[in-house]
Structure formats: structure tokens, C-alpha cells
C-alpha positions in Angstrom: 25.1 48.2 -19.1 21.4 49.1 -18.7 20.0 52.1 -20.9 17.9 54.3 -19.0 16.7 57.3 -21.4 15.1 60.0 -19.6 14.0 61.2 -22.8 10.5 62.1 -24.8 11.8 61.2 -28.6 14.5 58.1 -28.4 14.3 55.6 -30.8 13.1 52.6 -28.8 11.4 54.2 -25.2 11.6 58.0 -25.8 8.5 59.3 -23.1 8.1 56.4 -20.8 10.9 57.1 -18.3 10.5 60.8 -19.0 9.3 61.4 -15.5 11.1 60.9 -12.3 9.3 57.9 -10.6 9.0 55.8 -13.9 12.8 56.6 -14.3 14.1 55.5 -10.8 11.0 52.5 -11.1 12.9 51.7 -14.3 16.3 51.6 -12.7 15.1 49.3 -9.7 14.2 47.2 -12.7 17.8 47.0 -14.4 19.0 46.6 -11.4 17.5 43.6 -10.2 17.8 41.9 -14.0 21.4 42.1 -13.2 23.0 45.2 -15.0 26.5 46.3 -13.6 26.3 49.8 -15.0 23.1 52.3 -15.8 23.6 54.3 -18.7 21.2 57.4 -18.2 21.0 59.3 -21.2 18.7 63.0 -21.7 19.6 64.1 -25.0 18.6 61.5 -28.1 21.2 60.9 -30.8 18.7 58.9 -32.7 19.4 59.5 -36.9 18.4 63.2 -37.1 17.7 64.4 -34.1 18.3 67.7 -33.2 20.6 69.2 -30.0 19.2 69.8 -26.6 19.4 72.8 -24.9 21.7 72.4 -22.1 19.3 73.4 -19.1 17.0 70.6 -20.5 19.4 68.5 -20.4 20.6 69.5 -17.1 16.9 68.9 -15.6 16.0 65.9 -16.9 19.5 64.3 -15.7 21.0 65.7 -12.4 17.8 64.8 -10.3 18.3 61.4 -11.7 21.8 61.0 -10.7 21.3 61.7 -7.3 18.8 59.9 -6.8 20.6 56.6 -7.9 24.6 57.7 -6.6 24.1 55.0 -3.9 22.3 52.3 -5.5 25.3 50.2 -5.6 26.3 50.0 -9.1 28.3 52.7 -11.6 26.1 55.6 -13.0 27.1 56.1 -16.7 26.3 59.7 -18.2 25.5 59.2 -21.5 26.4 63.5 -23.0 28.9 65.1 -24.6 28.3 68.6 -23.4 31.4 69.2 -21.3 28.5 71.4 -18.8 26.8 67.9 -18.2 30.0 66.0 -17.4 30.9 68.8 -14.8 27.4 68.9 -13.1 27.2 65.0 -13.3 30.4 63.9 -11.7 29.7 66.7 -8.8 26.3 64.7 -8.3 27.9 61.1 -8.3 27.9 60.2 -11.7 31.4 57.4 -12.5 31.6 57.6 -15.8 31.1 59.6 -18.9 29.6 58.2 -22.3 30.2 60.2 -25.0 29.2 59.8 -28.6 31.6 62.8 -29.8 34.7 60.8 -28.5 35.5 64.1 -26.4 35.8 66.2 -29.4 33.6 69.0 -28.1 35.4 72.0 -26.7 36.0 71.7 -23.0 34.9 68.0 -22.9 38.6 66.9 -21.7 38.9 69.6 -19.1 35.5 68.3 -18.0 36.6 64.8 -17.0 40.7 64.9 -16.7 40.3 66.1 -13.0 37.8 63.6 -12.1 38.5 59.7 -11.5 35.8 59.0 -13.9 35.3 56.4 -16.0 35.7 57.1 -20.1 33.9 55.5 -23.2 35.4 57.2 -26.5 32.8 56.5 -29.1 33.0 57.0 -33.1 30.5 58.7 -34.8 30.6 60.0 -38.3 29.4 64.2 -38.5 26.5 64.4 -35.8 23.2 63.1 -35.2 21.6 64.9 -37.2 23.6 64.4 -40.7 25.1 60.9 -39.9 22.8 58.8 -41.9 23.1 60.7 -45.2 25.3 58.6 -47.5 28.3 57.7 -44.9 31.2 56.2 -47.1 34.4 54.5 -45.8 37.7 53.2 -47.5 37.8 50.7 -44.6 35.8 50.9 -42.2 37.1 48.8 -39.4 40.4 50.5 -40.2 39.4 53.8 -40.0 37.0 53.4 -36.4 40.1 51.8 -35.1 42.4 54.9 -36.1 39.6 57.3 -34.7 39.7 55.4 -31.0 42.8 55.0 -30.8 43.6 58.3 -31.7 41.2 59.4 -29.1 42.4 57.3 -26.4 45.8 58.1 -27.1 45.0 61.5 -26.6 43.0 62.0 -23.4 46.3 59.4 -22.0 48.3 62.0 -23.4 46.2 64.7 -21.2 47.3 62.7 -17.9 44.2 60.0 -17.7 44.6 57.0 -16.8 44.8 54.0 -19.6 42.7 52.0 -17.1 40.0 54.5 -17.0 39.0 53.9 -20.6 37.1 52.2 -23.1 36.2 52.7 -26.7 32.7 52.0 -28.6 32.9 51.8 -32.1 29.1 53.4 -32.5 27.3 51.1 -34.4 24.5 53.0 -36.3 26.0 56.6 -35.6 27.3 57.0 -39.4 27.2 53.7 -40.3 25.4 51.6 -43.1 24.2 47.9 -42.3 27.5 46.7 -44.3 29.2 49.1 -42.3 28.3 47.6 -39.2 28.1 44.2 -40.0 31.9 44.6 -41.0 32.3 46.2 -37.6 31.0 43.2 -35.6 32.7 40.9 -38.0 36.2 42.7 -37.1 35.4 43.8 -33.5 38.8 42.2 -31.9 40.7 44.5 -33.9 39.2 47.9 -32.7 40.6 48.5 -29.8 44.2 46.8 -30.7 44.0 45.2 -27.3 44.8 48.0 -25.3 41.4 49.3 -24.6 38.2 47.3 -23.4 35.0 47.4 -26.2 31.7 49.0 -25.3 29.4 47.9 -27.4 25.9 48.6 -28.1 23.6 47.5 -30.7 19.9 47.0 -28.7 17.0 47.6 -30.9 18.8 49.8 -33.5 17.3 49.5 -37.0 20.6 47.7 -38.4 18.8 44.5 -36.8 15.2 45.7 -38.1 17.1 46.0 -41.5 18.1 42.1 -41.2 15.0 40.6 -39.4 12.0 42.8 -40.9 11.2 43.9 -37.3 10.3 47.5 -37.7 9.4 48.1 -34.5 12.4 48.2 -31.7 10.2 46.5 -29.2 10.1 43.4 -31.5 13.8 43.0 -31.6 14.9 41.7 -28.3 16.1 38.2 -30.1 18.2 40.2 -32.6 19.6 42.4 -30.1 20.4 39.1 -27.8 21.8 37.7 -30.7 23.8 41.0 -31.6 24.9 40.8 -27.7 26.4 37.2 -28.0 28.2 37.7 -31.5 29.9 41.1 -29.5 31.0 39.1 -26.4 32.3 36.4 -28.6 34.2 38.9 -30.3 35.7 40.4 -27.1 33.3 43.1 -26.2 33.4 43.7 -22.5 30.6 45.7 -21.3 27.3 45.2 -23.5 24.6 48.4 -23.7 21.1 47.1 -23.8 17.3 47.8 -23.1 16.4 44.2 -22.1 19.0 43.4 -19.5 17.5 39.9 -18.3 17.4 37.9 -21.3 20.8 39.1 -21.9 22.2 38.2 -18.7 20.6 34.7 -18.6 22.1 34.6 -22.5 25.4 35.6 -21.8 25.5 33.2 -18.9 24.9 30.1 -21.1 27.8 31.4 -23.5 30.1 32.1 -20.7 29.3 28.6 -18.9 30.2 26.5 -22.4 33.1 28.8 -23.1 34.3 28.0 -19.6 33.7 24.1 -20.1 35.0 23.9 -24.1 39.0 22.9 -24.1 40.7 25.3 -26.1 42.5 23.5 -29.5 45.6 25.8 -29.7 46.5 26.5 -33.1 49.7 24.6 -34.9 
């Protein structure tokens, strides 16, 4: 999954994809690095940010979406705003990424109708108060209870099983232990039943453990992040730097492939 952020203040690229031709430029580009999916995101959910008003929101993403709907691959809308979902799907949008897990009011009604796809992400309170202190018991136990509780419920409004996957949101309310213990226990998330989204490109939980304080200088953390994901049974991987993670991913997949599995006594 490709990120394009049509955005002026995300962490990483916030401005330079802001305008419509660097945006579509941008997507030619993921695309022909070999993403399956674009992610296009208007509203930032960087640590503290603050909401967008909806008709922002709505500017800076329809156009966008139907200027890509035929460019051969799944548009992902990265919103929770259940107005955004709606206007989206009507423009040729497949799939709806939301960091509030379709908690917002309206957000189910939004997608139940549609044959959509569905990631169900954690996040702990909101963007802008989800970095202050975030405390677990356990907190691989307590993501997993949140997405499956999720899940469970939008199957329980009538959607499909098969039109869903779950992110566990690493750095939306999490601390570096947090997520590290997230990675670590990755395979038992989704409890099989749902596929892993998973994205950790550039966030500052890789700054934290390389020193790299600027996002641009993290592509061989985030590659790294990528492989330990897909080793743990991630199945679609959200990044900014879709080539080197491609050509990575394609070494790990070609000796997995080759490498006899010893099964266990």
C-alpha cells in the first residue's frame, strides 16, 4: 500500500503532494514501484494534530479519487468522517481506512451498503491527546480485544468477513515498548480470522531506535519494520518508499519460498 497524503502538515511529506498534479505525478510514481493499493489521505493524524473541517477534507480528496478510479489498482481512503466515506465510494474509492475503527457516528451506515473494502484500526483517545502518557495492562491483549471487537461488530451489521482487515495503529497511542511488543506479537492480533494492515513508514518509533530524526532518513528502518511485519504475518504493508520495499519483500518471499519448513515435534 502506497501513502499518498494530500496534505500541508503530515509528519513525513505534509505540502508536497498538496496540489493536484504533484499528487496524481506522485501516484504514477507508486504505481510504477509496484504498490497494489494507494492510500490517499487529507486529514493528518500526526501526534497532535487537530480535526479538519469536513469541506477541506472533501476538496483536497474527491478530485483525487476520480482522477485515479481507473488507474488499475484499489483506491484506499484513509478518513473517518462517515461524509468522506459516502462522497468517496460514490467517486470510485474501494476501500475505507479508518483510524477510529468506525467508532464515529454514522461511519457504519457509511460503508455497510457499499462493497467496500474495511481496515479497522486501534487508536488510543484521538490524535490530538494520544501521545500523552498512554498506559496498557497488556497491550497486545487489549489491541487484539479492540479489533476483534470491531470486526465482530461491523460482521454483525451484515458485512462481509472477507471485506476486512484490522491495523493495530502503531504510533496512534502507543509508546516505543508499546509497539515494539506489538510487532513482537503481531500473529496474535487478528486471531487468524482477519488479514493485518500494517504500517510503520517513517514514524518516530524507528527515529526513537536509530537516532534518525528526520522521516526522510528512515527508509532502512522502515524496510526493516516492513520485513519483521511480513515475517510476522502482516498482509498488506503501508509505506512512503514503495520500491525498496517491494524489491525487499521479494528477497524475503523468494528464500521463504526455497527454505524447507522443519515441522515442530
Amino acid at each position: 500500500m502506497g501513502i499518498l497524503n494530500v496534505t500541508p502538515d503530515s509528519f513525513s511529506d505534509g505540502g508536497r503532494f498538496i496540489a493536484r498534479d504533484s499528487a496524481l505525478r506522485q501516484a504514477e510514481q507508486l504505481l510504477a514501484e509496484g504498490a497494489d493499493i494507494i492510500d490517499i489521505g487529507g486529514e493528518s493524524s500526526r501526534p497532535g494534530s487537530d480535526a479538519l473541517p469536513l469541506e477541506q477534507e472533501l476538496e483536497r480528496v474527491i478530485p483525487i479519487v476520480e482522477s485515479l478510479r481507473e488507474c488499475g489498482v484499489p483506491l484506499s481512503i484513509d478518513t473517518y468522517k462517515p461524509a468522506v466515506m459516502r462522497a468517496s465510494l460514490a467517486a470510485g474509492a474501494d476501500m475505507i481506512n479508518d483510524i477510529w475503527g468506525f467508532r464515529q457516528p454514522g461511519a457504519v451506515d457509511a460503508v455497510a451498503g457499499s462493497q467496500c473494502g474495511l481496515c479497522v484500526m486501534h487508536m488510543l483517545n484521538d490524535p490530538l491527546t494520544m501521545q500523552s502518557a498512554p498506559s496498557y495492562r497488556d497491550v497486545a491483549a487489549e489491541v487484539g480485544q479492540f479489533l476483534a471487537m470491531q470486526a465482530s461488530m461491523l460482521e454483525a451489521k451484515g458485512i462481509a468477513r472477507s471485506r476486512i482487515c484490522v491495523d493495530p495503529g502503531f504510533g496512534f497511542g502507543k509508546t516505543l515498548e508499546h509497539n515494539l511488543t506489538l510487532l513482537g506479537r503481531l500473529d496474535e492480533l487478528a486471531h487468524g480470522s482477519w488479514p493485518v494492515l500494517v504500517g510503520m513508514s517513517r514514524k518516530s518509533m524507528l527515529g526513537q531506535l536509530t537516532g534518525r530524526k528526520m522521516p526522510t532518513e528512515r527508509l532502512a528502518a522502515s524496510v526493516a519494520a516492513a520485513l519483521c511485519a511480513a515475517e510476522r504475518g502482516a498482509f498488506i504493508i503501508r509505506v512512503h518508499d514503495v520500491a525498496p520495499t517491494v524489491d525487499a519483500l521479494k528477497v524475503w518471499q523468494a528464500v521463504r519460498s526455497a527454505t524447507p519448513r522443519v515441522e515442530q515435534a
